[in-house]
Z-matrix of the N, CA and C atoms (Angstrom, degrees):
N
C 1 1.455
C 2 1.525 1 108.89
N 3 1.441 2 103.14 1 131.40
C 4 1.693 3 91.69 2 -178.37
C 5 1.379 4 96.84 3 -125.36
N 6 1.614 5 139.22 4 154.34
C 7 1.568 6 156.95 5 154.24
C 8 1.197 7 133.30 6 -99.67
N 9 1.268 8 116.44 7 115.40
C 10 1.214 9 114.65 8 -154.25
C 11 1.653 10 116.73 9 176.19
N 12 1.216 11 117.05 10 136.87
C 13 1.467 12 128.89 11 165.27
C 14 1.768 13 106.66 12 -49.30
N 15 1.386 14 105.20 13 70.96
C 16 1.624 15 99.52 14 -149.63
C 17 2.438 16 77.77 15 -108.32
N 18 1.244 17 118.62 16 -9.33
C 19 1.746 18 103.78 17 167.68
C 20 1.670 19 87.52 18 -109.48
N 21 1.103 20 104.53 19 120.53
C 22 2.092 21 100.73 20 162.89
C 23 1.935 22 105.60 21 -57.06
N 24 1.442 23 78.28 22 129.00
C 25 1.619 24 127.02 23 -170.76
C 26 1.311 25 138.00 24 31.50
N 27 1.388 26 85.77 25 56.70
C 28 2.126 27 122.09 26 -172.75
C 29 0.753 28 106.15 27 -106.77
N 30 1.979 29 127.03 28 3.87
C 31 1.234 30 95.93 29 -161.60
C 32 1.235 31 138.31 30 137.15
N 33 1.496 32 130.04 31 -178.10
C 34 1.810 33 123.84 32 137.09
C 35 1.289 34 92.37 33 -120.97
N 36 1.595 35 94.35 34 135.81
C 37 1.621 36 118.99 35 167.81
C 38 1.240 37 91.56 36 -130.35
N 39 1.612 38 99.05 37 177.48
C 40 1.500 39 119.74 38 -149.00
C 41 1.684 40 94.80 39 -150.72
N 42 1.635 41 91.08 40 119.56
C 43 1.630 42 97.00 41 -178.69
C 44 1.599 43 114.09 42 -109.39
N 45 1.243 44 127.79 43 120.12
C 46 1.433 45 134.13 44 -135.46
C 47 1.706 46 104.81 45 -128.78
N 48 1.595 47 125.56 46 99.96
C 49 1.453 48 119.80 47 172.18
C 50 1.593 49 109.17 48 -82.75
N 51 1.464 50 119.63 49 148.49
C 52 1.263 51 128.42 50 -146.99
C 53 1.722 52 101.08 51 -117.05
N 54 1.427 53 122.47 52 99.16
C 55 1.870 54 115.24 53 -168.17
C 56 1.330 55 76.02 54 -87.43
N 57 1.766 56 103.87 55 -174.91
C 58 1.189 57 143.69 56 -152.54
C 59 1.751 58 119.26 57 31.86
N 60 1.580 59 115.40 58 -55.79
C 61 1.343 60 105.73 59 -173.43
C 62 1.419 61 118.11 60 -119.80
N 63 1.979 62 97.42 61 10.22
C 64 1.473 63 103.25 62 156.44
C 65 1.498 64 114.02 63 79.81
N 66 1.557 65 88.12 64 151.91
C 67 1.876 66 100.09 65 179.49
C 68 1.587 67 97.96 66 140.26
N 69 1.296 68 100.55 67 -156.96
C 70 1.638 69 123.84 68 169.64
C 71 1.721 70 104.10 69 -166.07
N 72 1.224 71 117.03 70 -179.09
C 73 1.413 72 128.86 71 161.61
C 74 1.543 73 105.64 72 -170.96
N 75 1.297 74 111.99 73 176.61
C 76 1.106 75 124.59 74 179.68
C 77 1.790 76 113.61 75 -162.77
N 78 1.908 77 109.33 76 99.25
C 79 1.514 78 107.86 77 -158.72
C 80 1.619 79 77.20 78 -121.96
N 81 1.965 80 91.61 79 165.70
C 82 1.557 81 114.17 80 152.92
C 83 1.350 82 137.28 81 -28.51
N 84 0.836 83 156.74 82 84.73
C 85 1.208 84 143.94 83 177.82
C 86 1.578 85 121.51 84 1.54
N 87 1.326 86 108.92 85 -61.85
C 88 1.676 87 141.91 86 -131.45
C 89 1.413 88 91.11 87 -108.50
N 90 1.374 89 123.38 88 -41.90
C 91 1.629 90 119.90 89 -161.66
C 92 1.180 91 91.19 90 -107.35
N 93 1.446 92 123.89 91 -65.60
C 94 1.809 93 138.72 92 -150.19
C 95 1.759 94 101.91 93 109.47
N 96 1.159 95 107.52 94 7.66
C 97 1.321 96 81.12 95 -170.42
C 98 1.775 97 108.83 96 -87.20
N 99 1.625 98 79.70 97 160.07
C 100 2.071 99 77.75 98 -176.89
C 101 1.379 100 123.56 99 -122.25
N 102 1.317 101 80.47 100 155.42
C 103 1.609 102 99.52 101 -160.44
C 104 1.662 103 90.43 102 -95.34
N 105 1.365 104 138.12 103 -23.89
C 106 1.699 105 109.95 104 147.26
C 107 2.139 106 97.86 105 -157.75
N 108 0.958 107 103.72 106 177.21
C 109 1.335 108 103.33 107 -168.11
C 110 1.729 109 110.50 108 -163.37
N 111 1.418 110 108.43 109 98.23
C 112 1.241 111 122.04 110 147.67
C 113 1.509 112 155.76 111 -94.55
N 114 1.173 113 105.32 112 110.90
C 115 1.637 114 107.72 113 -172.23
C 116 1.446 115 122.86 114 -99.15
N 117 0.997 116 114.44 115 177.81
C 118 1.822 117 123.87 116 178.33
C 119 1.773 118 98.29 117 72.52
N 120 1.741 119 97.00 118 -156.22
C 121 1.510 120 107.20 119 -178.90
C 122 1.749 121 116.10 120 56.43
N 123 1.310 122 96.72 121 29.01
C 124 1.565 123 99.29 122 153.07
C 125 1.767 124 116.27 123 78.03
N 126 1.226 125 120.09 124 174.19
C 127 1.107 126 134.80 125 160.20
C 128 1.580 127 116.59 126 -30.69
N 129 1.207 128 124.96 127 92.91
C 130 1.563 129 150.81 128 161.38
C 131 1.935 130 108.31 129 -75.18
N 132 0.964 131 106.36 130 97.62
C 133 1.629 132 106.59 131 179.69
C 134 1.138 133 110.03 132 -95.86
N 135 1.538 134 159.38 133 -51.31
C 136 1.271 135 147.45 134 132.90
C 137 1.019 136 126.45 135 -136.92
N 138 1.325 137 134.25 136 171.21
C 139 1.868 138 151.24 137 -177.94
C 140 0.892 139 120.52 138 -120.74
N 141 1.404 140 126.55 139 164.96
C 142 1.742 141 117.55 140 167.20
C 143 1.337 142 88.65 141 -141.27
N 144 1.568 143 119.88 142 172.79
C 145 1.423 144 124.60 143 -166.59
C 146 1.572 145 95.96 144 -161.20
N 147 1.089 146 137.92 145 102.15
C 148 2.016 147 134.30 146 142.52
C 149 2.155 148 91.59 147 -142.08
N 150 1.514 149 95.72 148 -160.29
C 151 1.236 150 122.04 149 -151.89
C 152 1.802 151 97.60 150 -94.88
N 153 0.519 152 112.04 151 33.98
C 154 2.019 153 111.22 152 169.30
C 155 0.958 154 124.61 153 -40.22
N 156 1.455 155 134.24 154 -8.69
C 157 1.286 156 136.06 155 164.35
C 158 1.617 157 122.64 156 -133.19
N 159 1.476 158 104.17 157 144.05
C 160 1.731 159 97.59 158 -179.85
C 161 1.625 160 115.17 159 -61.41
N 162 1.370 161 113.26 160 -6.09
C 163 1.667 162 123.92 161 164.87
C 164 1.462 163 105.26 162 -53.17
N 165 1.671 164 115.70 163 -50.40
C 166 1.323 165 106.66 164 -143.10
C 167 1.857 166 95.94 165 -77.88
N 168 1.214 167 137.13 166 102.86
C 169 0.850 168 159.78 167 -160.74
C 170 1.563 169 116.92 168 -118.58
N 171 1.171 170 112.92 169 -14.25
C 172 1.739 171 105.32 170 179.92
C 173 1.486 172 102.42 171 -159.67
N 174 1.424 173 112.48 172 11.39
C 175 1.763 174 124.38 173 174.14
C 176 1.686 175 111.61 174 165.78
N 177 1.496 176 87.09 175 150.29
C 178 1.485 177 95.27 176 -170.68
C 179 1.608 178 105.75 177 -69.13
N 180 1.386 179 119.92 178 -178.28
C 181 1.062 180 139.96 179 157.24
C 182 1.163 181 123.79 180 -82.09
N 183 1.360 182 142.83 181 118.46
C 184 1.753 183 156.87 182 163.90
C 185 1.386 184 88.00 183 -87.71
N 186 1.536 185 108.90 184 121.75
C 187 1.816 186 138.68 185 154.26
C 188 1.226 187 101.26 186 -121.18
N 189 2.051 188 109.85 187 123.81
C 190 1.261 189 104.92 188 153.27
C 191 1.192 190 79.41 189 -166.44
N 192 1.136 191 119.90 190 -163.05
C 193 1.703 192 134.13 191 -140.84
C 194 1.298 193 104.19 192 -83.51
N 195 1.721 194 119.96 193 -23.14
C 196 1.601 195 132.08 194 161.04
C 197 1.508 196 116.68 195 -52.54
N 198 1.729 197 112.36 196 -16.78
C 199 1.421 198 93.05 197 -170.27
C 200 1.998 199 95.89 198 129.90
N 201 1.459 200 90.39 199 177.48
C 202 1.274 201 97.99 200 -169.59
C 203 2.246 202 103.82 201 -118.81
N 204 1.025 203 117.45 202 113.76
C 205 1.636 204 113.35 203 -162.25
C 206 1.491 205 99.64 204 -146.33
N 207 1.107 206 108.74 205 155.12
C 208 1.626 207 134.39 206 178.43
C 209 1.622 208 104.03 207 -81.58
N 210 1.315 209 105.61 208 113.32
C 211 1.625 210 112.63 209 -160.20
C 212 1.807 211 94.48 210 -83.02
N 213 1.362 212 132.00 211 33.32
C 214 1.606 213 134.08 212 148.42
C 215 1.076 214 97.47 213 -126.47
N 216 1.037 215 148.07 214 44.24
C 217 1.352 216 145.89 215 155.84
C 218 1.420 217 131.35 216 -173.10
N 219 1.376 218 102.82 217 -12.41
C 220 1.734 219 99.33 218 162.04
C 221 1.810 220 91.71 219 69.29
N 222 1.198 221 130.67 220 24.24
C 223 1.606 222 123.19 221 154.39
C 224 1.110 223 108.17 222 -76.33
N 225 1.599 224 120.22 223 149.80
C 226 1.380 225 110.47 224 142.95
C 227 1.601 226 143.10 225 -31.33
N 228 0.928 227 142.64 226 -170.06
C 229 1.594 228 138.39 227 157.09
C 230 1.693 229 107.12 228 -178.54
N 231 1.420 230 104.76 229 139.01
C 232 2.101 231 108.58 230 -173.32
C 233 1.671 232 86.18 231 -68.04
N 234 0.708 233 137.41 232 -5.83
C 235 1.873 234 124.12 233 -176.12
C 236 1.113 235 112.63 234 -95.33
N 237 1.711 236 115.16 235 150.66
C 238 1.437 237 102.04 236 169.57
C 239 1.375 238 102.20 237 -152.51
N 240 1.721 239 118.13 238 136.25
C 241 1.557 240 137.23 239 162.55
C 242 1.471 241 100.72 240 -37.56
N 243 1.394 242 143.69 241 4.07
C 244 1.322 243 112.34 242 -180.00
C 245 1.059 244 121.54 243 79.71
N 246 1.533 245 139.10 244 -154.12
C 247 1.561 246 132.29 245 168.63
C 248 1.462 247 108.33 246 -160.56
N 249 1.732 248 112.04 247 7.30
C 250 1.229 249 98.89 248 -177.72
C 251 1.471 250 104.42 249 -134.08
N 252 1.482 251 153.26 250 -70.81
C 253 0.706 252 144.78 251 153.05
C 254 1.865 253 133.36 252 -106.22
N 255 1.547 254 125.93 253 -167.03
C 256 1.096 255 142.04 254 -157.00
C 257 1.716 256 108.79 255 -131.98
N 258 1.106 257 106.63 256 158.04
C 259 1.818 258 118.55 257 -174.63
C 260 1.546 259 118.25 258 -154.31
N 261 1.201 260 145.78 259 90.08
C 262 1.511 261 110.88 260 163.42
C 263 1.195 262 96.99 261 -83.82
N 264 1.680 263 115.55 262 135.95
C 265 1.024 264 102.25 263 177.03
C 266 1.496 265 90.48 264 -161.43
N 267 1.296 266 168.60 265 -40.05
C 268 1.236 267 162.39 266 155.91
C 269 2.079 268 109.80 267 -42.47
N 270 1.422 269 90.16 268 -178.06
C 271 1.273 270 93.50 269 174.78
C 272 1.482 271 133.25 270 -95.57
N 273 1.217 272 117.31 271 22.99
C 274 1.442 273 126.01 272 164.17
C 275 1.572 274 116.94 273 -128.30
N 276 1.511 275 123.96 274 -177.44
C 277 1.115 276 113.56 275 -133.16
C 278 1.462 277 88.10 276 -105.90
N 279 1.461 278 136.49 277 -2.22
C 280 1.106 279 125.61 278 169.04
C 281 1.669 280 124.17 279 -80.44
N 282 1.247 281 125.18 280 147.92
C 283 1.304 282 139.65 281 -176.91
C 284 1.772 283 132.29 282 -66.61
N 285 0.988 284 119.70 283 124.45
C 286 1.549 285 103.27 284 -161.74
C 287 1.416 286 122.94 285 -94.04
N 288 1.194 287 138.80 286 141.81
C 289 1.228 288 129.50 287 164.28
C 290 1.442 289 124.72 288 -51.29
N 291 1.852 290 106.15 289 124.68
C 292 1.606 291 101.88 290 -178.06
C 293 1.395 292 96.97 291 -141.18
N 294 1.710 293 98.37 292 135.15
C 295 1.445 294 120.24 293 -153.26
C 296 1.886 295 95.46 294 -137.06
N 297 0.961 296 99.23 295 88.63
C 298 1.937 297 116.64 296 175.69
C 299 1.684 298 90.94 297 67.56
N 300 2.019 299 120.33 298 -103.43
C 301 0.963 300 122.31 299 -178.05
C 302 1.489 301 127.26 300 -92.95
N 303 1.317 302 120.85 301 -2.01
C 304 1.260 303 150.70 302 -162.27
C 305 1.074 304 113.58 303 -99.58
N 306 1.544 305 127.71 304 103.05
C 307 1.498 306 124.76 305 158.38
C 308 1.214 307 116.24 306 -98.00
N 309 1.596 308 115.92 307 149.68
C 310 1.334 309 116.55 308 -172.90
C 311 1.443 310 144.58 309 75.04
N 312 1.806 311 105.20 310 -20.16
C 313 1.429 312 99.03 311 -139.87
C 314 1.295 313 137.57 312 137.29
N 315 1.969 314 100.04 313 -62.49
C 316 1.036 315 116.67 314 -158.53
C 317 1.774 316 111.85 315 168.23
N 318 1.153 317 99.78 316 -30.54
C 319 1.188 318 103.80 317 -162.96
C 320 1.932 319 112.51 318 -69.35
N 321 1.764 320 108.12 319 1.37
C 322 1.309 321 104.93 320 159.31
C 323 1.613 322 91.57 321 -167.30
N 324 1.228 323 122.49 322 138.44
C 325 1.135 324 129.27 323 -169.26
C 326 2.030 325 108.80 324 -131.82
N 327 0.915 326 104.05 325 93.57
C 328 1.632 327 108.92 326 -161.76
C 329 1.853 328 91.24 327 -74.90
N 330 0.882 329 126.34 328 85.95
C 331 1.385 330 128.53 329 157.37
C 332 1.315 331 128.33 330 -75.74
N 333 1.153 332 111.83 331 130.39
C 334 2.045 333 124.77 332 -140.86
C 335 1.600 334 141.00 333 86.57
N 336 1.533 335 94.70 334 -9.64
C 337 1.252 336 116.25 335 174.06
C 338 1.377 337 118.08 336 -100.76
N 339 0.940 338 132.05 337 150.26
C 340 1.781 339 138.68 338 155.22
C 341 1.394 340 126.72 339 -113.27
N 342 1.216 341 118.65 340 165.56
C 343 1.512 342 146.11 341 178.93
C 344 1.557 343 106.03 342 -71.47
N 345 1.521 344 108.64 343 155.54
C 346 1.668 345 81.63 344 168.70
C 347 1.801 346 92.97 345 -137.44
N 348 1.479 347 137.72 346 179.21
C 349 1.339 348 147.84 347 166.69
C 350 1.321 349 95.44 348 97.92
N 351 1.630 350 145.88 349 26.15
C 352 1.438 351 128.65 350 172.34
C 353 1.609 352 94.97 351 73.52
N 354 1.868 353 109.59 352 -152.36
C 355 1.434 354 109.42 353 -159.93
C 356 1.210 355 100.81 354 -71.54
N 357 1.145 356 143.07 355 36.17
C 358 1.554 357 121.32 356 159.06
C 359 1.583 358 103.19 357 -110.86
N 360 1.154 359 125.10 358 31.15
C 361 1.312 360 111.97 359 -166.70
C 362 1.290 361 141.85 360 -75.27
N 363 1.644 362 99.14 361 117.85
C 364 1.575 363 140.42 362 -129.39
C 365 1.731 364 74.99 363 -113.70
N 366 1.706 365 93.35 364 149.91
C 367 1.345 366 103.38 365 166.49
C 368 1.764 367 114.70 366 -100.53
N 369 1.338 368 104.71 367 172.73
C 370 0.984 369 115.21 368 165.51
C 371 1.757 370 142.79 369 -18.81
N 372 1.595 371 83.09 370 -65.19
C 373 1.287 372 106.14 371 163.05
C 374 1.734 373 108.42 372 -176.66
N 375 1.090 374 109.40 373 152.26
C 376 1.798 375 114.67 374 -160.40
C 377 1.996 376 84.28 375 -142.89
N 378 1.610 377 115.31 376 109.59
C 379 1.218 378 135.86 377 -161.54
C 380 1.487 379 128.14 378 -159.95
N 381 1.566 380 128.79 379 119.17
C 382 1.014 381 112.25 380 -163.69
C 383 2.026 382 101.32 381 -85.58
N 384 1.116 383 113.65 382 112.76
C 385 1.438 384 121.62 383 -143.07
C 386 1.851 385 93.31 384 -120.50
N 387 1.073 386 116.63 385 -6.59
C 388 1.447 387 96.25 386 -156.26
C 389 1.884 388 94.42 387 -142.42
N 390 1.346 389 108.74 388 12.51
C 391 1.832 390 114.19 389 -174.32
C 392 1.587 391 82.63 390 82.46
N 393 1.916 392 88.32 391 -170.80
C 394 1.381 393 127.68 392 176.54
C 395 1.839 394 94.10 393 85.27
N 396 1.290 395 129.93 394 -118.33
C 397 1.310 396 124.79 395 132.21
C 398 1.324 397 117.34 396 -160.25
N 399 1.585 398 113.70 397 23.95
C 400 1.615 399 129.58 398 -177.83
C 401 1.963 400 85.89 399 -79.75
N 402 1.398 401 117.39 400 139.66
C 403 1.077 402 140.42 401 149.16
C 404 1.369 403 127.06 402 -45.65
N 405 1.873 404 117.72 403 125.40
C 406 0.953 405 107.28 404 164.34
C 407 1.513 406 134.29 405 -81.92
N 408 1.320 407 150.38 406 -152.32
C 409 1.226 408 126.67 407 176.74
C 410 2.090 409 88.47 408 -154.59
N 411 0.685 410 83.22 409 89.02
C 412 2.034 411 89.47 410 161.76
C 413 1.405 412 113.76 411 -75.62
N 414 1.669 413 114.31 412 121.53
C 415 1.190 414 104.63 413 171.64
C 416 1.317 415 104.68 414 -142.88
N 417 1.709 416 136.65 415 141.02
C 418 1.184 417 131.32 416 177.94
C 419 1.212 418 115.79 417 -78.13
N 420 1.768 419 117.21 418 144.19
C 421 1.609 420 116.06 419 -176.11
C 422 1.218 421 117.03 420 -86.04
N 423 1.485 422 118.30 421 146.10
C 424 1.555 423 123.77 422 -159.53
C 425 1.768 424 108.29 423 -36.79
N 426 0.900 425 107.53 424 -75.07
C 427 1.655 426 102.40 425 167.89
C 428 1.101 427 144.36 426 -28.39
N 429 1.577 428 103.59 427 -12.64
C 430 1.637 429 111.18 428 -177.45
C 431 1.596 430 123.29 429 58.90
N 432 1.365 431 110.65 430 48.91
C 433 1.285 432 108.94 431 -169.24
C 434 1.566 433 103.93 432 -128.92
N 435 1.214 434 120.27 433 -26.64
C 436 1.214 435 138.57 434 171.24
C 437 1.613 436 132.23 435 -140.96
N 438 1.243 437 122.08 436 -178.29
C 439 1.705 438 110.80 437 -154.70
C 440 1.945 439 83.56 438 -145.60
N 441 1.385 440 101.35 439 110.61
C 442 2.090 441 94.68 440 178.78
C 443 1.406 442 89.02 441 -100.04
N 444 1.612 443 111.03 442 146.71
C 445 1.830 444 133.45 443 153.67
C 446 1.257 445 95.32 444 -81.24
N 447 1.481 446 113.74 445 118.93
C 448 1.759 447 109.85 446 152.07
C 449 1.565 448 91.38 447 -91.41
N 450 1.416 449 97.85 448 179.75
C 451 1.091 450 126.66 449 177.85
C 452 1.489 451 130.35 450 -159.17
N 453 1.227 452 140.62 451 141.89
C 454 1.469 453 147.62 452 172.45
C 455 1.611 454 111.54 453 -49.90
N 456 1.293 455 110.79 454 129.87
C 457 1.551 456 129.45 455 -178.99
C 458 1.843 457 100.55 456 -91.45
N 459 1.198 458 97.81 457 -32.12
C 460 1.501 459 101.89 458 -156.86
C 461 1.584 460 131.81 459 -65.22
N 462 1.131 461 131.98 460 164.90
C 463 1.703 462 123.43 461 -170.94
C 464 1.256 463 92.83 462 -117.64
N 465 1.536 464 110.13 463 116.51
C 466 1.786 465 105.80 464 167.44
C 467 1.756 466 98.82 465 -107.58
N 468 1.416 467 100.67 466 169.16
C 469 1.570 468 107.78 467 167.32
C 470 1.698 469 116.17 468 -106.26
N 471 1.816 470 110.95 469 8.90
C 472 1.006 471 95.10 470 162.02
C 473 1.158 472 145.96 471 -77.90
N 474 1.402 473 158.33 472 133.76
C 475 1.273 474 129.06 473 178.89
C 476 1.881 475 110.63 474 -112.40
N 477 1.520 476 107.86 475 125.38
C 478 1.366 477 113.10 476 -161.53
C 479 1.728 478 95.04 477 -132.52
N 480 1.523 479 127.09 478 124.89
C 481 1.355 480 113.79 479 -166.15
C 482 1.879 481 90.48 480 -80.29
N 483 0.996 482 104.06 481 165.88
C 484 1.437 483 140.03 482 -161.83
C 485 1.217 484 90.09 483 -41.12
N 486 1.370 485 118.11 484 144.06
C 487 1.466 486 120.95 485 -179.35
C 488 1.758 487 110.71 486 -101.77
N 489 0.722 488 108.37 487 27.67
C 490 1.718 489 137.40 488 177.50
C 491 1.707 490 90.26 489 -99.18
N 492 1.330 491 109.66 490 -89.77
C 493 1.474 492 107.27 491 -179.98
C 494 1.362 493 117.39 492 -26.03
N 495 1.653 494 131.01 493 -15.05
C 496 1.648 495 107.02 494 173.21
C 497 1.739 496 115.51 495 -111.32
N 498 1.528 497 105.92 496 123.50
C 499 1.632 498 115.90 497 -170.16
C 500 1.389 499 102.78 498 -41.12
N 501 1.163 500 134.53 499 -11.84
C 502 1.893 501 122.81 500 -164.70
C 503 1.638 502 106.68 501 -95.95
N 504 1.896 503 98.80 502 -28.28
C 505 1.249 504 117.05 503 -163.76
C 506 1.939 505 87.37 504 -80.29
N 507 1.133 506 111.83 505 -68.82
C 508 1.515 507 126.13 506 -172.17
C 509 1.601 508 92.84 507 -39.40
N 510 1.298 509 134.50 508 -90.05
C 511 1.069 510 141.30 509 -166.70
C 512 1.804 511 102.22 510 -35.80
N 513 1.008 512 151.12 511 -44.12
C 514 1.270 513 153.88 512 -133.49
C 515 1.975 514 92.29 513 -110.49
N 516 1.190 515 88.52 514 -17.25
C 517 1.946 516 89.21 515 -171.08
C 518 1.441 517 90.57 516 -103.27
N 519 1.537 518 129.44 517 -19.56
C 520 1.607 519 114.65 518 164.40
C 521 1.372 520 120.28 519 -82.43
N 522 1.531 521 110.39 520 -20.12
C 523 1.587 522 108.01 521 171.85
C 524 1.553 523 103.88 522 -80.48
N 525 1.467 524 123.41 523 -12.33
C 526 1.431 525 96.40 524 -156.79
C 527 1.535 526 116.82 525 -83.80
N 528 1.581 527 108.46 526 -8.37
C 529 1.374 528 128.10 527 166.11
C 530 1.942 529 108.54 528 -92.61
N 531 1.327 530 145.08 529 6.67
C 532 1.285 531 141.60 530 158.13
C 533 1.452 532 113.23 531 -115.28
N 534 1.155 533 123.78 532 10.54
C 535 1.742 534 116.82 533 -161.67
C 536 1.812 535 90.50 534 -146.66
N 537 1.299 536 82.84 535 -174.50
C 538 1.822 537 94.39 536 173.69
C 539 1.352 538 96.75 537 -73.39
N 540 1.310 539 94.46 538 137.19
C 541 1.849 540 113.42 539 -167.39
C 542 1.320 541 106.98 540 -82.08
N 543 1.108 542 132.56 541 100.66
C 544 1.777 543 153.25 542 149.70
C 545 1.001 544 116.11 543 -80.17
N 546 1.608 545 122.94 544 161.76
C 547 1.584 546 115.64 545 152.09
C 548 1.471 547 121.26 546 -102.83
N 549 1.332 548 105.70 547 138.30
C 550 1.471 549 130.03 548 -173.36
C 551 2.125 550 99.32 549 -39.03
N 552 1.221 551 97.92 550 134.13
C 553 1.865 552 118.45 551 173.43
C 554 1.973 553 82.96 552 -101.48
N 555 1.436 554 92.13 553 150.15
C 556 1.423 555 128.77 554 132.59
C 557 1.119 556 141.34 555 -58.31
N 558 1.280 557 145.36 556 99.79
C 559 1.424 558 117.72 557 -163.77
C 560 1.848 559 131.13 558 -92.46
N 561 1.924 560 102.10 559 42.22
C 562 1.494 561 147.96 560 164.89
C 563 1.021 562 93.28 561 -134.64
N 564 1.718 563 91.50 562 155.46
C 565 1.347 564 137.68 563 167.27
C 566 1.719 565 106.15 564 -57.46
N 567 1.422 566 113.07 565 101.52
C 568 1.952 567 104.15 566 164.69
C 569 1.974 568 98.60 567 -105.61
N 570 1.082 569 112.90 568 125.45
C 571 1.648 570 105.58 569 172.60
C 572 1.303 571 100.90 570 -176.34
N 573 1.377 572 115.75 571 -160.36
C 574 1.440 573 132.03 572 155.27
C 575 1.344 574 114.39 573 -42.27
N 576 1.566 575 113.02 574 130.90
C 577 1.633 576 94.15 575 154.15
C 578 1.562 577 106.57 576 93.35
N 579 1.794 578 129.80 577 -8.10
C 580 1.334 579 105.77 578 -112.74
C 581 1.700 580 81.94 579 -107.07
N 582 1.604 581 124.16 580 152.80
C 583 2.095 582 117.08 581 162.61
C 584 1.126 583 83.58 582 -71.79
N 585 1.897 584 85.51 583 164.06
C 586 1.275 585 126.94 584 -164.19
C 587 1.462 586 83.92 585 -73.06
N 588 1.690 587 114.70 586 152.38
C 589 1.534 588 126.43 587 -172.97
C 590 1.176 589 94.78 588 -86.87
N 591 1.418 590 104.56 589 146.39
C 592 1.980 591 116.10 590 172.32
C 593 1.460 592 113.71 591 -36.39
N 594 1.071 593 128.56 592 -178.35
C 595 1.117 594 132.57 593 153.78
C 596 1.375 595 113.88 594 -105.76
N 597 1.551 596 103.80 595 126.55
C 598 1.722 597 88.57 596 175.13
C 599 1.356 598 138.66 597 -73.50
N 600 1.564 599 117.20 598 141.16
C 601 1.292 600 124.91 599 173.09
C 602 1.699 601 113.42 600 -63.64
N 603 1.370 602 116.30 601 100.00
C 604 1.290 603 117.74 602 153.22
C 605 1.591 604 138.37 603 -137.56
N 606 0.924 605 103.95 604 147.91
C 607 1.723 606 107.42 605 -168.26
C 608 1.927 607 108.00 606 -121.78
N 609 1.581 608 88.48 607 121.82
C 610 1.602 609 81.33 608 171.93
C 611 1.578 610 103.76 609 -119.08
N 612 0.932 611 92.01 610 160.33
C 613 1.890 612 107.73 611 -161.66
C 614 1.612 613 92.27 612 -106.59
């Protein structure tokens, strides 16, 4: 299940893979209503859903075993979220594929470290931990003896306040270590294309 401003400016909706008798969907938050809905076709084991491509321009991408589709419309799309984890971590506003120690591809390859949960292998923890608002990536080293922070080298020109500062983001980075391990949504639009993010409401006493 992923949360998230996943149609630009609907909202938070919630993009949902379907086990035992299969499907996906992707509804409103607030109503349920959906923006597309597939059933049957068997055993659905999981999805991921944000903005991975400078395409995704007016809705994220839904990847799961149904296929690869624009989560406001249930189209197809040549891109795909992957099936296991999430990254901001380069210098543009789209999201990267992260697969155990591997982001991207290539574009950081944590050697000595591992994945953990079998084939979904999910890291540690994936957190914007350090400001800026590119994600850190915690992963434990094969041995289990220690836990390394990578971190982003890169210079973006976006400026997005701390992704800590938003309650959907915070809350989603405390489940992602007690629940089935996802990566934490925003609860705005970060992508292509994207308005400047709210400013957050906070009050310290």
């Amino acid at each position: 299940m992923h949360v998230g401003e996943l149609v630009v400016g609907k909202g938070l909706s919630v993009f949902q893979v379907h086990e035992a008798l299969g499907g996906h969907d992707c509804h409103d938050a607030a109503t349920c209503k959906l923006y597309f809905n597939v059933t049957g076709g068997g055993d659905n084991g999981r999805g991921v859903a944000d903005y991975v491509s400078p395409d995704d321009t007016t809705a994220a991408t839904c990847s799961s075993g149904m296929g690869n589709v624009n989560c406001g419309t249930g189209e197809a799309v040549s891109h795909s979220a992957g099936s296991n984890f999430l990254i901001y971590w380069n210098a543009d506003e789209s999201r990267e594929l992260l697969d155990g120690v591997i982001i991207g591809g290539g574009l950081l390859n944590a050697t000595g470290c591992s994945g953990n949960n079998g084939t979904k292998n999910t890291p540690t923890l994936t957190a914007d931990l350090l400001g800026d608002w590119r994600e850190e990536l915690v992963l434990r080293e094969t041995t289990n003896t220690a836990l390394r922070v990578y971190t982003t080298t890169d210079v973006t020109k976006r400026r997005i306040y701390t992704l800590m500062h938003d309650p959907t983001y915070r809350a989603q980075v405390a489940f992602e270590q007690s629940g089935y391990n996802q990566p934490p949504h925003v609860g705005f639009h970060i992508g292509a294309g994207m308005a400047d993010p709210p400013a957050p409401s906070i009050t310290v006493r």
